[in-house]
N, C-alpha and C positions, 0 to 999 in steps of 0.2 A: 571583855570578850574582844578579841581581833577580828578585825575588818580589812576586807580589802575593797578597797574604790580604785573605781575605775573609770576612766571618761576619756574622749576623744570619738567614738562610733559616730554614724551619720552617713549620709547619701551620698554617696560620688559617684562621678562618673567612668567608663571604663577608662583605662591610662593616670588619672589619678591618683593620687597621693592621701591618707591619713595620718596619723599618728598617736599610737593607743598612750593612754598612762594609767598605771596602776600602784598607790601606795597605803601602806599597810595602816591602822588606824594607831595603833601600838606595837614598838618596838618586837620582834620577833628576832629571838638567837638562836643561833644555829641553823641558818639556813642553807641548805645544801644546792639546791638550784631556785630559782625562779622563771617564769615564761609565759608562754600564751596559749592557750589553747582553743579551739574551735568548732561547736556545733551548726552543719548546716538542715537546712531542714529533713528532717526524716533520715539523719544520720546521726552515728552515734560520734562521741565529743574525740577529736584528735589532737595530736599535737602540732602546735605550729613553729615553734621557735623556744628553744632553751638554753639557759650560760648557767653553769655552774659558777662558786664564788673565785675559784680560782682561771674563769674565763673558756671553758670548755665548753662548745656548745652541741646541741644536737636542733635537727630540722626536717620539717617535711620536705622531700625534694621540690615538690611546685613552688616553694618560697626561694629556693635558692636561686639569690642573685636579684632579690626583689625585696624582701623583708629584711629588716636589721633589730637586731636586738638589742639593747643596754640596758643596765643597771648599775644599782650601789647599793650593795649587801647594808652599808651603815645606815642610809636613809631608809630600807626598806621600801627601798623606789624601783618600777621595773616599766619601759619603754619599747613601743613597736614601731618601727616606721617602718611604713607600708606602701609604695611604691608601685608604679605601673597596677595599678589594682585591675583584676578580671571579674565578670560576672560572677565568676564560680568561684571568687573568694567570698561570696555571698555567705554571710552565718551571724552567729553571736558566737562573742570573743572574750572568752573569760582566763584572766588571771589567775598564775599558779605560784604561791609560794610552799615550798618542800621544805620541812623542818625537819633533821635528824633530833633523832632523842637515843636515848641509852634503848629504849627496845625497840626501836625501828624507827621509819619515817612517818610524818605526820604533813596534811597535806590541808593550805590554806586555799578556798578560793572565791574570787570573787565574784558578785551577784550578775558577770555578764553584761556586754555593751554590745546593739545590733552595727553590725556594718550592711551596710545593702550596696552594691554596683551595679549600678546600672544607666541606660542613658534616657 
């Protein structure tokens, strides 16, 4: 069974910087994007930052020009740096990997890492 881990989350302070990592526990083909996603409290899960394998990304506008995303489709590795962080990035931060298949997408995620900002 595929796993995704995830680690980096933890307290900082507002202007701070983290840096999320999430890799997959076995090999997953076909992967069509991967990214981040974000539950804050009493809100439902959004997206934060996505790159497709051939580099296409999508984003929440509040990240832009704040968060950076990378990965490697081959390692099944996928990265957040997170930058100037605000209170209101406050959530859990769960990883997304998106597997196409012959009858649609299928969607890996991981079991969520808390970030808290604050000072």
């Amino acid at each position: 069974q595929v796993q995704l881990v995830e680690s980096g989350g933890g307290l900082v302070q507002p202007g701070g910087s983290l840096r999320l990592s999430c890799a997959s526990s076995r090999t997953i083909f076909n992967i069509y994007t991967m990214g981040w996603y974000r539950q804050a409290p009493e809100k439902q899960r959004e997206l934060v930052k996505s790159v497709t394998g051939g580099g296409s990304k999508k984003y929440a506008d509040y990240v832009k020009g704040r968060f950076n995303i990378s990965s490697d489709n081959a390692k099944n590795t996928v990265y957040l740096q997170m930058n100037s962080l605000k209170p209101e990035d406050t959530g859990v931060y769960y990883c997304n990997m998106r597997q196409w298949t012959p009858s649609g997408t299928y969607d890996y995620w991981g079991q969520g890492t808390q970030v808290t900002v604050s000072s």
